[in-house]
PyMOL commands that place a pseudoatom at each C-alpha (Angstrom):
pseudoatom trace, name=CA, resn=UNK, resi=1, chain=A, elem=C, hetatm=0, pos=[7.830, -23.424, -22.305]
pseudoatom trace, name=CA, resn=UNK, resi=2, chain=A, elem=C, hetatm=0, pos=[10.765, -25.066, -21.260]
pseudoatom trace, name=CA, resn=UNK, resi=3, chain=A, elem=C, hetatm=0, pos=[11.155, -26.364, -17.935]
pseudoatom trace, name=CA, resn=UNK, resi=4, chain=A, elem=C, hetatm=0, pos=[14.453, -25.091, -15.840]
pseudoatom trace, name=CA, resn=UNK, resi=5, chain=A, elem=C, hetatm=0, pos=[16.044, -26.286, -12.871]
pseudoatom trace, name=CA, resn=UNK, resi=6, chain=A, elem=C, hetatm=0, pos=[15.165, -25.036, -9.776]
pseudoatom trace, name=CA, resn=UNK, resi=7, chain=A, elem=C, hetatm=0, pos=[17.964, -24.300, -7.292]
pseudoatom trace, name=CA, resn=UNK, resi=8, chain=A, elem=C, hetatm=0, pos=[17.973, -26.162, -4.112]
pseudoatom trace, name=CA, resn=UNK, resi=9, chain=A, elem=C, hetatm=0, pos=[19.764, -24.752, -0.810]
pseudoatom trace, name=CA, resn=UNK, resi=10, chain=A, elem=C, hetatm=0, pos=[19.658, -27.541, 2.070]
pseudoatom trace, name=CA, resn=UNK, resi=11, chain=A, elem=C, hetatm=0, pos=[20.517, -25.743, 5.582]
pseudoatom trace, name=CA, resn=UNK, resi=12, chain=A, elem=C, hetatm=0, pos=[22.360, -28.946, 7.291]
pseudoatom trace, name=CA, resn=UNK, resi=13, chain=A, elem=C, hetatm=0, pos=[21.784, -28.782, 10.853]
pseudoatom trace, name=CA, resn=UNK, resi=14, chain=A, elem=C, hetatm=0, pos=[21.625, -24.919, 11.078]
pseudoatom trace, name=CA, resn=UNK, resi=15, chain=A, elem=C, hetatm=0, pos=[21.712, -24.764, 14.857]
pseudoatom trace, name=CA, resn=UNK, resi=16, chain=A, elem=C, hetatm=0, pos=[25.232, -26.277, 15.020]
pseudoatom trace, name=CA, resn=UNK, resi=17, chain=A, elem=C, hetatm=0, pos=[28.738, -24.851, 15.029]
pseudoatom trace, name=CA, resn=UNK, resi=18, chain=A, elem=C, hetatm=0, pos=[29.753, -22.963, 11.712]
pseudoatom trace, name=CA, resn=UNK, resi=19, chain=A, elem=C, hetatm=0, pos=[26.616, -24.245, 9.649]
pseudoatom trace, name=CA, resn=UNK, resi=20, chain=A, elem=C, hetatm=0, pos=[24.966, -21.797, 7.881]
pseudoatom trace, name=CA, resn=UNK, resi=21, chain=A, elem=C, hetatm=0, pos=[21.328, -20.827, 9.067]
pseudoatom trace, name=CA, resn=UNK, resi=22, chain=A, elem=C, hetatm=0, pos=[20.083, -18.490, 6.610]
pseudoatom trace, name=CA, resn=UNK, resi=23, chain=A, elem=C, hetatm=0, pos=[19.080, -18.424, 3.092]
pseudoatom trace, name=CA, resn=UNK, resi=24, chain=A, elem=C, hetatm=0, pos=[19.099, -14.718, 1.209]
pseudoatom trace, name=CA, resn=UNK, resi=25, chain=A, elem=C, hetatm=0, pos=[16.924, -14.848, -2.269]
pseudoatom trace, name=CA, resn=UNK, resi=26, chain=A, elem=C, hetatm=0, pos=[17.393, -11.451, -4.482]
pseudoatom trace, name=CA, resn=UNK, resi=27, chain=A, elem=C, hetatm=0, pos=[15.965, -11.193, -7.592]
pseudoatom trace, name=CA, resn=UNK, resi=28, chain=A, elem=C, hetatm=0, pos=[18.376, -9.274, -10.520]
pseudoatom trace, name=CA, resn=UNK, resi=29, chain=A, elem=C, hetatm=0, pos=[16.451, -8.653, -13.043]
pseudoatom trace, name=CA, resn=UNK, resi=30, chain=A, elem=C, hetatm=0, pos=[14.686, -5.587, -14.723]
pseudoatom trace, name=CA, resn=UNK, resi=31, chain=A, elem=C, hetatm=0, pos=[11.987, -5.608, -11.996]
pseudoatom trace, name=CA, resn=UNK, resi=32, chain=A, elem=C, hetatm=0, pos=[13.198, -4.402, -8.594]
pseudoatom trace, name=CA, resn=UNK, resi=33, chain=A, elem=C, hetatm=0, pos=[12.369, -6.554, -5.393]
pseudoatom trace, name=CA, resn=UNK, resi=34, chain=A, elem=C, hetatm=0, pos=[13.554, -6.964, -1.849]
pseudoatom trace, name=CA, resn=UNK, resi=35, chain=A, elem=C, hetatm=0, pos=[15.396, -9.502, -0.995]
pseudoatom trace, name=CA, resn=UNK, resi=36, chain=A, elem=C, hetatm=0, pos=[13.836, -12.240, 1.054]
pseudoatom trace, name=CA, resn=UNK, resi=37, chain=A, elem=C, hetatm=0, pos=[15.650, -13.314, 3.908]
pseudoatom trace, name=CA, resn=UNK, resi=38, chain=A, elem=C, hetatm=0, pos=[14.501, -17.591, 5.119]
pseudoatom trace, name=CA, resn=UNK, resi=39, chain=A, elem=C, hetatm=0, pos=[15.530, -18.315, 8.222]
pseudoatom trace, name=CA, resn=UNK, resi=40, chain=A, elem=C, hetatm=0, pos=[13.899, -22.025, 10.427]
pseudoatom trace, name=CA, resn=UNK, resi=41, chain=A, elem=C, hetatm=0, pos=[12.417, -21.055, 13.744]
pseudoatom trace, name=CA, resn=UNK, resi=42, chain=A, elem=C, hetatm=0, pos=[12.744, -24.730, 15.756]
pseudoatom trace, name=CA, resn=UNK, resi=43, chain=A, elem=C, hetatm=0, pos=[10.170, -22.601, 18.615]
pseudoatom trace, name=CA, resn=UNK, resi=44, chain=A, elem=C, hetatm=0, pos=[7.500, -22.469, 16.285]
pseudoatom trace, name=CA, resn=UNK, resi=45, chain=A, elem=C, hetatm=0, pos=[8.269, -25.283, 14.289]
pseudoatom trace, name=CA, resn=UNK, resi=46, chain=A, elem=C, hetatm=0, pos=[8.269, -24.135, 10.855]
pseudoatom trace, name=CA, resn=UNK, resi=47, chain=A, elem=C, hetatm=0, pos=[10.000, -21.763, 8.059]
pseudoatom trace, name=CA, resn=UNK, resi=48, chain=A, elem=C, hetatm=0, pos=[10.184, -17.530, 8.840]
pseudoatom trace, name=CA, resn=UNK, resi=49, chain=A, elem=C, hetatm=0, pos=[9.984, -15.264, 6.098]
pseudoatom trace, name=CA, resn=UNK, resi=50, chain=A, elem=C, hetatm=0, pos=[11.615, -12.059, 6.258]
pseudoatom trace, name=CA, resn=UNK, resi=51, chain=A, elem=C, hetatm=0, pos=[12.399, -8.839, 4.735]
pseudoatom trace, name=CA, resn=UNK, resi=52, chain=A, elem=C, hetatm=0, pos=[13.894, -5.435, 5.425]
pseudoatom trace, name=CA, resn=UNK, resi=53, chain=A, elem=C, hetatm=0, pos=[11.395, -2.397, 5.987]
pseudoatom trace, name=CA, resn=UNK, resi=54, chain=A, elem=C, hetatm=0, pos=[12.343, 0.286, 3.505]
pseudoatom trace, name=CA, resn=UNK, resi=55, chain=A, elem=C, hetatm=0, pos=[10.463, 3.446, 2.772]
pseudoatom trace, name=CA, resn=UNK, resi=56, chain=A, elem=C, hetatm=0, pos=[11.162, 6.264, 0.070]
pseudoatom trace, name=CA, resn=UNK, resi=57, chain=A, elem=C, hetatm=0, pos=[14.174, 8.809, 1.071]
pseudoatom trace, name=CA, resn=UNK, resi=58, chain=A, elem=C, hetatm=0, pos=[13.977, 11.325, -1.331]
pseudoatom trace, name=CA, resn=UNK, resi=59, chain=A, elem=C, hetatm=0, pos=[15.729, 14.375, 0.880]
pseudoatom trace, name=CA, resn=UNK, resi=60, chain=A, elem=C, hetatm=0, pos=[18.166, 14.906, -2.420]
pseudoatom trace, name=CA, resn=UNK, resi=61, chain=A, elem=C, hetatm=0, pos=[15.036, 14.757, -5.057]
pseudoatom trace, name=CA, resn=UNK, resi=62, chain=A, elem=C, hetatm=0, pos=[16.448, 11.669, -6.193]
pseudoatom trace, name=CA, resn=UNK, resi=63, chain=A, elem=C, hetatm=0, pos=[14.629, 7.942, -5.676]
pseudoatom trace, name=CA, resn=UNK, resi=64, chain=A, elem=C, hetatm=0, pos=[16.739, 6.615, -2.623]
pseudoatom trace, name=CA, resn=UNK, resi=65, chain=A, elem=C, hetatm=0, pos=[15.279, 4.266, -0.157]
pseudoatom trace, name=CA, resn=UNK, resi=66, chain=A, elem=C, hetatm=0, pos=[16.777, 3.773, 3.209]
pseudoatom trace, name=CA, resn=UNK, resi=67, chain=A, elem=C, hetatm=0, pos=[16.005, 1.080, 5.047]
pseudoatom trace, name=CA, resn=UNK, resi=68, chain=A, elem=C, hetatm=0, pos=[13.830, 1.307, 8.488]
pseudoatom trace, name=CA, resn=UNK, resi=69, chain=A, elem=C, hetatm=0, pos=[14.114, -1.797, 10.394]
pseudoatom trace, name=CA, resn=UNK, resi=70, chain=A, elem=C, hetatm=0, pos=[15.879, -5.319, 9.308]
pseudoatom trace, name=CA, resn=UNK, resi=71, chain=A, elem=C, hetatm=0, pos=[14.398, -8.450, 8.646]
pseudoatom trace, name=CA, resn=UNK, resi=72, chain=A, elem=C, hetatm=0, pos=[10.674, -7.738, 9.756]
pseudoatom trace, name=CA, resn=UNK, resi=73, chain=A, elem=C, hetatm=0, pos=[8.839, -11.018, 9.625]
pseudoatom trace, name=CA, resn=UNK, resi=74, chain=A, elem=C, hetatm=0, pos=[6.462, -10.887, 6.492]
pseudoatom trace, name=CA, resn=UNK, resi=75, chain=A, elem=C, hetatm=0, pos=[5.211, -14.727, 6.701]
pseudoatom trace, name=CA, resn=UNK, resi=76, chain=A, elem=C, hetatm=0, pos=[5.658, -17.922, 8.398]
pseudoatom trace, name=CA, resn=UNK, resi=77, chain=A, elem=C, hetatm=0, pos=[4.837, -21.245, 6.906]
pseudoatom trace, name=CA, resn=UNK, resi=78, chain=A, elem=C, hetatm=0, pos=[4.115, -24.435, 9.037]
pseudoatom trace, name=CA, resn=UNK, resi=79, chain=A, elem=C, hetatm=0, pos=[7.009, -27.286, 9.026]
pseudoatom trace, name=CA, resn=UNK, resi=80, chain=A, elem=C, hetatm=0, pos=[4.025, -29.601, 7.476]
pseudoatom trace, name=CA, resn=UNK, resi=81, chain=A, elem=C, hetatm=0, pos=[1.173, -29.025, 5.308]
pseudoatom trace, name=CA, resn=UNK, resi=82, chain=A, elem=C, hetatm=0, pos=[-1.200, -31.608, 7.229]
pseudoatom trace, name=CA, resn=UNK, resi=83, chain=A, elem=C, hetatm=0, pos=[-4.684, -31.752, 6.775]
pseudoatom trace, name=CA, resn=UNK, resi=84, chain=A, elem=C, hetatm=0, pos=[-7.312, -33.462, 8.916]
for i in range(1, 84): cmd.bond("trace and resi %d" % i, "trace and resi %d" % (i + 1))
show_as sticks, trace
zoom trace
């Protein structure tokens, strides 16, 4: 298997002026996800994971989903991975 280059996205000082402070990830493929929405919370200290809460609309009889509520947090991860 060949090995392929990740993409990196640096957020440069997010909590000033114009700089962007969130990072959108969406998968297009054959496989259908939601979109993960990375945003740094500087209270906690450490990276919040988001997504948008969806559920099954099918009032036509087709497969639509509607969304319910925007960027619920789904995970947080620690600024550092330290170990005692």
């Amino acid at each position: 298997m060949n090995a392929k280059e990740p993409i990196r996205v640096d957020l440069s000082y997010p909590r000033m002026g114009d700089s962007p402070d969130t990072i959108i990830v969406e998968l297009e493929d054959v496989r259908a996800a939601d979109a993960l929405i990375i945003t740094y919370d500087f209270a906690r200290d450490g990276w919040r994971i988001g997504m948008d809460q969806t559920r099954h609309a099918d009032d036509d009889g087709g497969h639509n989903i509607e969304t319910v509520a925007e960027n619920q947090e789904v995970a947080f991860i620690p600024a550092w991975n330290v170990t005692d």
